[in-house]
VOLODO-210656 format. One line per field, with one value per residue (C-alpha): x, y, z; residue number from 1; chain. Coordinates in nm, 4 decimals. Layout:
east	[X,...]
north	[Y,...]
up	[Z,...]
k	[NUM,...]
c	[A,...]
// end
This chain:
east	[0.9935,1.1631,1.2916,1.2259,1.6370,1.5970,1.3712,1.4281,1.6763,1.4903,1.4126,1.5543,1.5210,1.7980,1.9300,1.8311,1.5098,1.4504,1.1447,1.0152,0.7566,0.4679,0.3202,0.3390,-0.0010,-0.1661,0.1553,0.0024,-0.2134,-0.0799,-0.1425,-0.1767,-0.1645,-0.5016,-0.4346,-0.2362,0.0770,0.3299,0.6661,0.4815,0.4920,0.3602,0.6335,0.7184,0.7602,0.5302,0.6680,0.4042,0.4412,0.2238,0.2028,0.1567,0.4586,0.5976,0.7147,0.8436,0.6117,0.3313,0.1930,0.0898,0.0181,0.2783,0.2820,0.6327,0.6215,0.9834,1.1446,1.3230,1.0573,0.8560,0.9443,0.7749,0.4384,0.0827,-0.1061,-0.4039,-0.2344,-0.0307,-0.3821,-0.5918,-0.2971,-0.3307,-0.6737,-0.6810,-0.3940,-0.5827,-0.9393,-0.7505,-0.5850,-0.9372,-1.0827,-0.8180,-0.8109,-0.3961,-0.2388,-0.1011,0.3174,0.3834,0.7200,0.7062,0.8996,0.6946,0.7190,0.3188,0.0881,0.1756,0.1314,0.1577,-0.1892,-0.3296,-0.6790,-0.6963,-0.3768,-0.5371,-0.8598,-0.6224,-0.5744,-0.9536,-0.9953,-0.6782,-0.7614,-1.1508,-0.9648,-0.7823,-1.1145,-1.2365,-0.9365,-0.9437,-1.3071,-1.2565,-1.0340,-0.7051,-0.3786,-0.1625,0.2262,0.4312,0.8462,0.8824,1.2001,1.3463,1.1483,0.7739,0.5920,0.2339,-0.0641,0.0882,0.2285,-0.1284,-0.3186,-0.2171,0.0857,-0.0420,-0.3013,-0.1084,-0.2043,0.1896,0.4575,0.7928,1.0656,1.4281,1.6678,1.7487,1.4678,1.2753,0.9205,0.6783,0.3272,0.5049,0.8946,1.1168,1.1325,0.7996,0.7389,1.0037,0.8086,0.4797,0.5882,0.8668,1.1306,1.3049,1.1402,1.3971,1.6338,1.5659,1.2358,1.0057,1.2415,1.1685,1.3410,1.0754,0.7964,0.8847,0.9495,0.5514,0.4547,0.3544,0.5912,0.6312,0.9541,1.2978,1.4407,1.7444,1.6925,1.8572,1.6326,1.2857,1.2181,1.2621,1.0730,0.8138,0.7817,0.7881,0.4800,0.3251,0.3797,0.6084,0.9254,0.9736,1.0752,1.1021,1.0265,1.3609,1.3873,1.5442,1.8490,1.8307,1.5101,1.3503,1.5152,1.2267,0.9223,0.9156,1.0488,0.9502,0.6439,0.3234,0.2659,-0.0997,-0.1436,-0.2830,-0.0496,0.2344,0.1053,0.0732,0.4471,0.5304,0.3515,0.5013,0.8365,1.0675,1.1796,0.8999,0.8267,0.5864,0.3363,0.5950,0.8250,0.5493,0.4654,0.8494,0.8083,0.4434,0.5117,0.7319,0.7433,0.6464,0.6110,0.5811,0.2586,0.4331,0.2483,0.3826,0.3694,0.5638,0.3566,0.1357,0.2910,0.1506,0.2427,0.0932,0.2004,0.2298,0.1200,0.1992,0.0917,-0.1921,-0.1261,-0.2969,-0.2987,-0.1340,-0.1332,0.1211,0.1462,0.4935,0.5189,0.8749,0.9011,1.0205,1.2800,1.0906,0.8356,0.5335,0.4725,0.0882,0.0237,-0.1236,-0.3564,-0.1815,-0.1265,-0.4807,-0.5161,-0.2612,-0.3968,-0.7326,-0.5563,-0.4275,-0.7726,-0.9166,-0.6527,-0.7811,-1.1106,-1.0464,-0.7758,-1.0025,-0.7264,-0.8306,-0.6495,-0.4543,-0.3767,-0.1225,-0.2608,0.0167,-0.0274,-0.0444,-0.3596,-0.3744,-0.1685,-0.3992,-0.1755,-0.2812,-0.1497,-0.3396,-0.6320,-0.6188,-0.5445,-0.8673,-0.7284,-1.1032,-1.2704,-0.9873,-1.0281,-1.3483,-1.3418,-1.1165,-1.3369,-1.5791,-1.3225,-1.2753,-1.6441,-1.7168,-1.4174,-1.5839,-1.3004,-1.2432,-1.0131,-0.8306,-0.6797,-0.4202,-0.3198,0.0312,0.0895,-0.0501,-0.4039,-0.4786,-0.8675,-0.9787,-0.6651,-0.6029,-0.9922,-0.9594,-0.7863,-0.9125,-1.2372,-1.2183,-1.4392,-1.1683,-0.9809,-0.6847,-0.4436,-0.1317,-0.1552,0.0638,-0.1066,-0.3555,-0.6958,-0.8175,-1.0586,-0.8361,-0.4582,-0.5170,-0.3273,-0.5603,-0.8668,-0.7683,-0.6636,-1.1111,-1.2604,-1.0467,-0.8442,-0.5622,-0.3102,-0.1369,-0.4991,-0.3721,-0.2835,-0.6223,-0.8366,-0.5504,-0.7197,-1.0736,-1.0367,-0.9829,-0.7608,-0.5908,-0.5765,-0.7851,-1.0392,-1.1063,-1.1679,-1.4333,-1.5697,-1.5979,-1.3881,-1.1607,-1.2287,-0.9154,-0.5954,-0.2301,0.0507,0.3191,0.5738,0.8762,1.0541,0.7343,0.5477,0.5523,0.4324,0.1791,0.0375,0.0840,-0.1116,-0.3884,-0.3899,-0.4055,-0.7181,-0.9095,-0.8978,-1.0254,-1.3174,-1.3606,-1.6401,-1.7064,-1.9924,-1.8456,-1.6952,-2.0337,-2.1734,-1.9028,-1.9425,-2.3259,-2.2915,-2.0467,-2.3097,-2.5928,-2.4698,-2.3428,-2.7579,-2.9494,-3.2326]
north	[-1.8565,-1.9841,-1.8211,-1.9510,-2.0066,-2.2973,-2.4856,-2.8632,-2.9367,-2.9495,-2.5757,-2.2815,-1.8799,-1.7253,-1.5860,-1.2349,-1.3069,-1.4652,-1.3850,-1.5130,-1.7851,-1.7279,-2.0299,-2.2885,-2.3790,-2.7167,-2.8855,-3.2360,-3.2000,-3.5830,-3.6257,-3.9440,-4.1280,-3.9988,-4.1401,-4.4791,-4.2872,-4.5565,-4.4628,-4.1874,-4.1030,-3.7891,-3.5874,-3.6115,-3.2678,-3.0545,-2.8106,-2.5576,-2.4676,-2.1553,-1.9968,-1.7121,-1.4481,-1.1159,-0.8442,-0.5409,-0.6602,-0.7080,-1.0010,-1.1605,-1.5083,-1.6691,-1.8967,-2.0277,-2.2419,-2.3785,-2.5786,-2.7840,-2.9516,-3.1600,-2.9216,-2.6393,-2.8664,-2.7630,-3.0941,-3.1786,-3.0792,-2.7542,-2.5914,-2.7071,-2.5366,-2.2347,-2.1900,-2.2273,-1.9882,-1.7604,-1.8045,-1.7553,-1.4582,-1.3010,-1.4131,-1.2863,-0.9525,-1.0218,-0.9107,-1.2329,-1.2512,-1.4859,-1.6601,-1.8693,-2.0666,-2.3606,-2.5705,-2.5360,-2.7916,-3.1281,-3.3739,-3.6763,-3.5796,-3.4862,-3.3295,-3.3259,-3.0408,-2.8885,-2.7664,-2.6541,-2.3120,-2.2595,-2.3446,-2.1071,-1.8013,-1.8054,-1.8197,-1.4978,-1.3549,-1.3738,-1.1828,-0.9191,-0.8599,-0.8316,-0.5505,-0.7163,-0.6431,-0.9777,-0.9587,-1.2115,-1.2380,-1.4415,-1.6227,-1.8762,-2.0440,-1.8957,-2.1320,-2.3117,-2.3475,-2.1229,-1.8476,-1.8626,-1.8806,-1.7008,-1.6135,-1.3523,-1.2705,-1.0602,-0.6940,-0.6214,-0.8545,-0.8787,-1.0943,-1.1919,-1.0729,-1.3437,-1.5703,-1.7791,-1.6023,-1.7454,-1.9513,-2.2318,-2.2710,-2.2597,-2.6522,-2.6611,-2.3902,-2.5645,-2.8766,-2.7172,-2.4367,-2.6165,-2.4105,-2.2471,-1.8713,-1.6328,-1.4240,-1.2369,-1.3577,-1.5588,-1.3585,-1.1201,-0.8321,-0.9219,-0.9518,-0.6186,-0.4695,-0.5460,-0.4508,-0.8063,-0.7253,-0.4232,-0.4357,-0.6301,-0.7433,-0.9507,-1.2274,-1.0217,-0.6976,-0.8938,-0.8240,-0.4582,-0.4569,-0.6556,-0.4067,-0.1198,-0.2693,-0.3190,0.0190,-0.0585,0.1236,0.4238,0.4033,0.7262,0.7745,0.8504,1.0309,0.9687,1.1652,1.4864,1.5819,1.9080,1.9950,2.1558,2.4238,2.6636,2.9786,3.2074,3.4685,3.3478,3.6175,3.7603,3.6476,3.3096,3.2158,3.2583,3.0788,2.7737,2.7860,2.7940,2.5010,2.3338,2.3924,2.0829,2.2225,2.2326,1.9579,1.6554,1.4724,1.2370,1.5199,1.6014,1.2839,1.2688,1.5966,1.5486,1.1881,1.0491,0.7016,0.5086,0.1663,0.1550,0.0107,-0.0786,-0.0918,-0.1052,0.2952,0.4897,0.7885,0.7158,0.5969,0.4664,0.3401,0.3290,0.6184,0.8009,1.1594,1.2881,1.0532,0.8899,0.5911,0.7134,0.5513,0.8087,0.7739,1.0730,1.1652,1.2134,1.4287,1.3698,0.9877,0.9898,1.2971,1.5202,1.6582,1.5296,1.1999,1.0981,0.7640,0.5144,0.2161,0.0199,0.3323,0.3318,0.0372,0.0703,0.3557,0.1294,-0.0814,0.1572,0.2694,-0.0737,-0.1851,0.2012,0.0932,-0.2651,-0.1090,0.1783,0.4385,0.7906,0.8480,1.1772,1.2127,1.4287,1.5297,1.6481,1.5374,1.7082,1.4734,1.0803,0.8912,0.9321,0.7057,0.3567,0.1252,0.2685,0.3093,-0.0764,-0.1578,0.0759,0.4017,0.5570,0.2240,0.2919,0.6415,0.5983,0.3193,0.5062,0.7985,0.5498,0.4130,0.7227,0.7341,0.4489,0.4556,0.4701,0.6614,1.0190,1.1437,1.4744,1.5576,1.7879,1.9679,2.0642,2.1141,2.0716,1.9037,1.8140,1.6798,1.3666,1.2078,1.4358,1.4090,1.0484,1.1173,1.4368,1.3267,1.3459,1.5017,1.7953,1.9426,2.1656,2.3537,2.4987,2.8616,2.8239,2.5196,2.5040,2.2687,2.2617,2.0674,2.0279,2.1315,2.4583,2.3786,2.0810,2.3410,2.5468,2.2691,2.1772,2.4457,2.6451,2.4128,2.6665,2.6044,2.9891,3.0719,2.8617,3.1545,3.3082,3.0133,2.9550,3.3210,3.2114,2.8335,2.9936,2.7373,2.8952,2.8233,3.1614,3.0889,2.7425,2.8921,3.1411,2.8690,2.6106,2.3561,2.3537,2.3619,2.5779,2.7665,2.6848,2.9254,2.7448,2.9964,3.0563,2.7607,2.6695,2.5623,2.2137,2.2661,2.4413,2.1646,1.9022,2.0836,2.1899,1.8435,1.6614,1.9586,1.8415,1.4911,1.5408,1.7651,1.5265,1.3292,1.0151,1.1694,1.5280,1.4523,1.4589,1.7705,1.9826,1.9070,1.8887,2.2619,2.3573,2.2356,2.4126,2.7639,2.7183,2.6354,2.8854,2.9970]
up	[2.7620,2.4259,2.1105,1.8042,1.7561,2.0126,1.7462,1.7320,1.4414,1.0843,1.0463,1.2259,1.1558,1.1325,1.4782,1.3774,1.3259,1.7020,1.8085,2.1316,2.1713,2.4501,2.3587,2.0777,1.9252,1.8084,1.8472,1.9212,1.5658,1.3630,0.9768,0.8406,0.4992,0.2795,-0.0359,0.0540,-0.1207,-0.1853,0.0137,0.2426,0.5721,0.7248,0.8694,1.2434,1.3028,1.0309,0.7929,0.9560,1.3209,1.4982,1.8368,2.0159,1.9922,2.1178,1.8868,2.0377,2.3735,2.0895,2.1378,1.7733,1.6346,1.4280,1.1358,1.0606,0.7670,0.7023,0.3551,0.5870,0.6954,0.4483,0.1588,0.3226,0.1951,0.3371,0.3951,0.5949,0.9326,0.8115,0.6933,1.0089,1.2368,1.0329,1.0056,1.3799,1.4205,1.2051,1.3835,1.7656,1.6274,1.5362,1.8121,2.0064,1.8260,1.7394,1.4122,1.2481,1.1338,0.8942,0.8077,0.4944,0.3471,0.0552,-0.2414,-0.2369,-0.1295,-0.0346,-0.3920,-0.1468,0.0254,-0.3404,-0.3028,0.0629,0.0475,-0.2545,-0.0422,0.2319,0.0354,-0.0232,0.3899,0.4781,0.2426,0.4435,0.7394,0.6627,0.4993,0.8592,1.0325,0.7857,0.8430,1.2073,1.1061,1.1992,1.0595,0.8720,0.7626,0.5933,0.5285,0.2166,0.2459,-0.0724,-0.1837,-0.1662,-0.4639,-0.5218,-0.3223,0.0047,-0.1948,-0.3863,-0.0965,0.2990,0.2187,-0.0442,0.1324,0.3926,0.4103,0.4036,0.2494,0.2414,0.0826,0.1451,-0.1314,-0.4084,-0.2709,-0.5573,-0.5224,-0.7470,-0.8219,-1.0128,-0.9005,-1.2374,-1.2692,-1.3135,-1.5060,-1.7567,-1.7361,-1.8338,-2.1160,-2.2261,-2.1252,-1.7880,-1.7150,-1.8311,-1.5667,-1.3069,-1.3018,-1.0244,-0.8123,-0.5363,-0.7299,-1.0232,-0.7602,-0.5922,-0.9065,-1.0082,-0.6530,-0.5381,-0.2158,-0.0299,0.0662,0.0095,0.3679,0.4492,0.6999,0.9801,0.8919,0.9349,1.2796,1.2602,0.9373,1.1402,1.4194,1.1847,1.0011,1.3391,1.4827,1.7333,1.5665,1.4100,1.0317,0.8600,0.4950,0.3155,0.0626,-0.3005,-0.3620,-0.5840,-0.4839,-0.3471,-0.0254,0.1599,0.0271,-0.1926,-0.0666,-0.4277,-0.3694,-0.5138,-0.7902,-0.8515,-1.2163,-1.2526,-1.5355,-1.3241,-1.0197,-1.2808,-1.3974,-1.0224,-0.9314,-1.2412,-1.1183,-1.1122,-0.7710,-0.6827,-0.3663,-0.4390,-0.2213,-0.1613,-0.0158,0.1860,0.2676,0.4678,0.6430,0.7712,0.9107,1.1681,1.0392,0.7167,0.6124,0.2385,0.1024,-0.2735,-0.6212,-0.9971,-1.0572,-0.8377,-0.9546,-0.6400,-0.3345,-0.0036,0.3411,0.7241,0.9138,1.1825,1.1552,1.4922,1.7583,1.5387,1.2444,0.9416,0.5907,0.3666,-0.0469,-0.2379,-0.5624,-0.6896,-0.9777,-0.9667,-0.9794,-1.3375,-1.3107,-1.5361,-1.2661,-1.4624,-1.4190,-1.4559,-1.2444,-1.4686,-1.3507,-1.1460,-0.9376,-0.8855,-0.8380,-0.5611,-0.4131,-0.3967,-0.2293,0.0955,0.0807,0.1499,0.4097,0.5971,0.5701,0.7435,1.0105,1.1079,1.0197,0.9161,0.4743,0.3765,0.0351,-0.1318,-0.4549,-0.7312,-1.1052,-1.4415,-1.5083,-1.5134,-1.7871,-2.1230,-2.3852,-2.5369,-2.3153,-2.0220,-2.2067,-2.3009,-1.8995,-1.8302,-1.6731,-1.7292,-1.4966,-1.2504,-1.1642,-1.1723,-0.9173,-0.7275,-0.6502,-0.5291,-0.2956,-0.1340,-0.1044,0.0550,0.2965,0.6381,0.8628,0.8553,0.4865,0.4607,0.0863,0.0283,-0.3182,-0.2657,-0.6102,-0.9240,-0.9411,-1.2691,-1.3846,-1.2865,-1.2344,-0.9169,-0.8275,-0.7314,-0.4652,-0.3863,-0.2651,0.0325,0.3916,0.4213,0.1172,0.1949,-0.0080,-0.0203,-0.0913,-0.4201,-0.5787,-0.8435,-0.9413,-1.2697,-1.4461,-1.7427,-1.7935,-2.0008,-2.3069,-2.3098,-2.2840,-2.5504,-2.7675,-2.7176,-2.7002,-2.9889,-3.1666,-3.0803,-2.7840,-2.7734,-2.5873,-2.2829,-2.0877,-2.1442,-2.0029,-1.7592,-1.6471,-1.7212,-1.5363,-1.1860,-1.0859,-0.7819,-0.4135,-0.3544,-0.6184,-0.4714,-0.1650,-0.2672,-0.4496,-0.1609,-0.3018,-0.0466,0.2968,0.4190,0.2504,0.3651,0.3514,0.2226,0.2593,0.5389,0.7061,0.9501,0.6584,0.6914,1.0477,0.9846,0.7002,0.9867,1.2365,0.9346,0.8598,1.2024,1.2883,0.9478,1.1047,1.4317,1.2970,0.9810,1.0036,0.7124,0.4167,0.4894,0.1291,-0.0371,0.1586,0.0893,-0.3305,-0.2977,-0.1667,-0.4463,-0.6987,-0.5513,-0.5187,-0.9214,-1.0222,-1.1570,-0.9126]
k	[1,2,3,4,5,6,7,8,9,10,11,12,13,14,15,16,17,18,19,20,21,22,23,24,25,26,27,28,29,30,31,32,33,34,35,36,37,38,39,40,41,42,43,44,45,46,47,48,49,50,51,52,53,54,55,56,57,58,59,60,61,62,63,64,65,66,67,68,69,70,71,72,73,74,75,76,77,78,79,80,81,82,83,84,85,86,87,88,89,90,91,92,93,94,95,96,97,98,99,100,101,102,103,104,105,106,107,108,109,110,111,112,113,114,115,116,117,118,119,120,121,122,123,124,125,126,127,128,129,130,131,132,133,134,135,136,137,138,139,140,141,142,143,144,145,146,147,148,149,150,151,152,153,154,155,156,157,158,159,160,161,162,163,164,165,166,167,168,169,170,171,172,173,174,175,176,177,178,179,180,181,182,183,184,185,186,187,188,189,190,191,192,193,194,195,196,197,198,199,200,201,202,203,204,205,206,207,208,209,210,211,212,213,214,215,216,217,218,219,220,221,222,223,224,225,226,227,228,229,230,231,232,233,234,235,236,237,238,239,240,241,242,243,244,245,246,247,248,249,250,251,252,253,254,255,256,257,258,259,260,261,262,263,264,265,266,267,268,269,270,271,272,273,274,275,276,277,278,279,280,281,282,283,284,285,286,287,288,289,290,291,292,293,294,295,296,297,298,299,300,301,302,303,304,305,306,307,308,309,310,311,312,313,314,315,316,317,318,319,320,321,322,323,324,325,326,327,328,329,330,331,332,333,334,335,336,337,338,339,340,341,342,343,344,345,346,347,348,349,350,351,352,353,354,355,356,357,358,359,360,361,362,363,364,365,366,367,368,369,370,371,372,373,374,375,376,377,378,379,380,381,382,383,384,385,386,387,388,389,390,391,392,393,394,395,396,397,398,399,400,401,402,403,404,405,406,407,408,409,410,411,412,413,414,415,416,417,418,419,420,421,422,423,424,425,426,427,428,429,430,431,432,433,434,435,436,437,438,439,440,441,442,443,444,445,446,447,448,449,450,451,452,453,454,455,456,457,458,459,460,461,462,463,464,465,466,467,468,469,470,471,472,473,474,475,476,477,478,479]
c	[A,A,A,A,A,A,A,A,A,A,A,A,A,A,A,A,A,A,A,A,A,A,A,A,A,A,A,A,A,A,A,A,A,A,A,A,A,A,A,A,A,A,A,A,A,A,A,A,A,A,A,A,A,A,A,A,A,A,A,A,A,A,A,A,A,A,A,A,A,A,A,A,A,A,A,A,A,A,A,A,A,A,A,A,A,A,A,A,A,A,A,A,A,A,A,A,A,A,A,A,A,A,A,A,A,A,A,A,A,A,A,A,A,A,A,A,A,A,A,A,A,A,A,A,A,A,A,A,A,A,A,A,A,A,A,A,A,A,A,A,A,A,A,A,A,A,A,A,A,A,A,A,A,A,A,A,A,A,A,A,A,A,A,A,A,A,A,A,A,A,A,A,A,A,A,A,A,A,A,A,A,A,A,A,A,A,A,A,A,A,A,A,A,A,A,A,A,A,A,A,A,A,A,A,A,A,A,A,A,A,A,A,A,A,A,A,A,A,A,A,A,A,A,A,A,A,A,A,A,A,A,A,A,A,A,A,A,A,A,A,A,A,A,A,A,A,A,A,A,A,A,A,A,A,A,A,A,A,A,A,A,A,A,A,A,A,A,A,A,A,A,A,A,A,A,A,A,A,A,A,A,A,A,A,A,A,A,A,A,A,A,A,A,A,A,A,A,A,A,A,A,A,A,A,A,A,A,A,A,A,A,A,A,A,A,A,A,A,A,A,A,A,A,A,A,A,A,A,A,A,A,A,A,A,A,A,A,A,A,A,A,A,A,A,A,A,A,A,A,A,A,A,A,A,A,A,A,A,A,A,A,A,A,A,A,A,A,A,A,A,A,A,A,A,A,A,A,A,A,A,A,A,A,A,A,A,A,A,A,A,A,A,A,A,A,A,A,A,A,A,A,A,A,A,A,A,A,A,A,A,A,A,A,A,A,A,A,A,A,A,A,A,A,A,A,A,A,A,A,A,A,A,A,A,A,A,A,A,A,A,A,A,A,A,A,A,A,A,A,A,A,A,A,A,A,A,A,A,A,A,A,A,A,A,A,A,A,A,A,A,A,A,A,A,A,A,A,A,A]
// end
């Protein structure tokens, strides 16, 4: 058995990433000369090499594709070895790891490298139908056709700090706009910042990221500093009004503190809005797909996620419903982001498509309002075949200043339809919107959420979601 440090000279990982080599694949695969290019001559050894590998005693199928080689160019024989590499790894039922380094598609092959992306991205159409998991560590650079094609298509990416990340590399985005992209960008700071990666790993961190994204390590969710250190420990009062003022607290712990007490490992799942978060976890001794609201992600405990962090949480809902992993969902927002620039990026559409996510998601899904859930914006993620609460949050249809801002043109009335709205834990209970109260009080709490939660899955069972709302709606007719 080999590493892949004892590659021939041309291309070598880094010695931290070694990973060992079962078996290299396709090795004896020769390109040739398609176009008559004047001056060419197919490389001897291929900027894309794959094989069969071991990560953490995982076996997986690797796709190395290395700059020192060729450019990192996909021609004809870099695209047949990874659309085979792709089709044994489905056939084989193995989650894919992909180490890329590219300039893009190889210009010298012309056409015949162009198609290559079209041929690899239905190869990895196939393996994510067969409900197979696919990684990639973007090293510098990550540009053209493979960065627009496999590479992106990994359910989980990562890149190596300072690496060039980017569809067009910066000389040629000079050459075709006229001028060099400005600073900081087609970087993968800029590409994590946007939530095109997941994570930022340094070359010597890839294999643990690797068998953290696999399952194979643990990787706890850490916390940011400054926030909530554990649940609330203040009574829940009897009055309505002030249950809502406690559950507005800015001490008040988010779905994202939640989120790090219930689970014993996370691998972050990243989007453009960190008002929703989301990452594969392990809840216990099961991997679930897990999506938080954090009310706190923009220091003033009310942030409202906006449509990227839909579109995100669309996202984790897909890659659940491909894996086969039961969602939980930690509900905690004022209400979705209402201003003009959401409204012109189509916050409405996005809930909207959302809920139907949710709906059509074909494992078991347990939602949890831990805090505040405000109208449709905490519905999308609410819908789901067991609805718990914590005993001190709330559920409204509308924030009540909002209400009373309708229905009388006069906001001082909040604390009357705060009254009339029936927005607490106990009401929602009587009313059959949620399927089970939480006491969130006393140091056991979050103990007693993980075993609530980890029940609701194991008696959840897919369309549950729509029973439990059809009932609602019936008893509320008039007979």
């Amino acid at each position: 058995m080999s590493t892949i440090d004892d590659a021939p000279p041309g291309g070598r990982f880094r010695p931290a990433e070694g990973l060992e080599i079962v078996t290299e694949w396709d090795a004896d695969l020769a390109g040739g000369d398609p176009l008559g290019f004047p001056g060419y001559l197919a490389p001897l050894e291929e900027s894309i090499r794959t094989g069969l590998v071991r990560i953490g005693g995982r076996p997986a199928a690797l796709v190395w594709c290395r700059f020192a080689n060729a450019g990192g160019t996909m021609g004809a024989v870099g695209g047949e070895r990874v659309v085979r590499a792709f089709g044994r790894a489905t056939d084989e039922r193995l989650p894919v790891v992909e180490i890329v380094s590219s300039g893009g598609a190889r210009l010298q092959e012309g056409m015949v490298a162009l198609v290559q992306m079209a041929r690899t991205s239905t190869a990895v159409a196939r393996h994510r139908a067969a409900g197979l998991l696919s990684l990639a560590a973007l090293q510098s650079p990550t540009t053209g056709g493979v960065y627009a094609s496999w590479a992106s298509l990994a359910d989980l990416r990562a890149a190596e700090p300072g690496a060039t990340i980017g569809f067009a590399g910066p000389r040629v985005v000079a050459q075709m706009v006229g001028e060099y992209p400005p600073a900081g960008s087609h970087t993968a700071e800029a590409a994590y910042a946007a939530g095109l990666v997941d994570a930022l790993v340094p070359a010597r961190a890839t294999r643990a990221w690797l068998e953290s994204a696999l399952g194979v390590r643990q990787s706890p969710l850490l916390l940011p500093p400054g926030r909530p250190a554990g649940p609330p420990g203040i009574p829940i009062p009897a009055d309505p009004v002030a249950v809502l003022a406690r559950a507005r607290r800015r001490d008040r712990p988010s779905g994202l503190e939640w989120a790090a007490w219930l689970t014993g490992s996370w691998v972050e799942l990243r989007g453009p809005d960190p008002a929703i978060r989301a990452g594969l976890a392990e809840l216990g001794t099961s991997r679930v797909v897990m999506i938080a609201m954090d009310r706190h992600a923009r220091g003033d405990g009310a942030a409202r996620p906006g449509p990227g962090a839909y579109r995100l949480a669309r996202r984790a809902i897909g890659l659940a419903s491909r894996l086969r992993l039961p969602v939980v969902t930690l509900v905690d927002t004022p209400g979705a982001e209402p201003g003009a620039r959401a409204e012109a990026d189509g916050i409405a559409g996005e809930i909207a498509e959302t809920i139907q996510a949710m709906a059509a998601c074909p494992t078991p899904t347990v939602g949890i309002s831990v805090g505040m859930g405000g109208s449709g914006g905490a519905m999308a993620l609410a819908h789901t075949d067991r609805l718990l609460t914590l005993s001190g949050a709330v559920f409204a249809v509308i924030a009540p200043e909002a209400a009373a801002a309708i229905l009388f043109r006069d906001e001082a009335r909040a604390p009357e339809l705060t009254r009339h709205l029936k927005l607490t834990a106990q009401h929602l209970a009587r009313m059959g919107v949620v399927d089970e109260v939480v006491d969130e009080l006393g140091t056991g709490a979050a103990g007693r959420l993980r075993a609530a939660v980890r029940s609701a899955l194991l008696s959840a069972i897919p369309g549950d979601r729509d029973r439990r709302i059809d009932a609602v709606t019936q008893r509320a007719l008039a007979r």
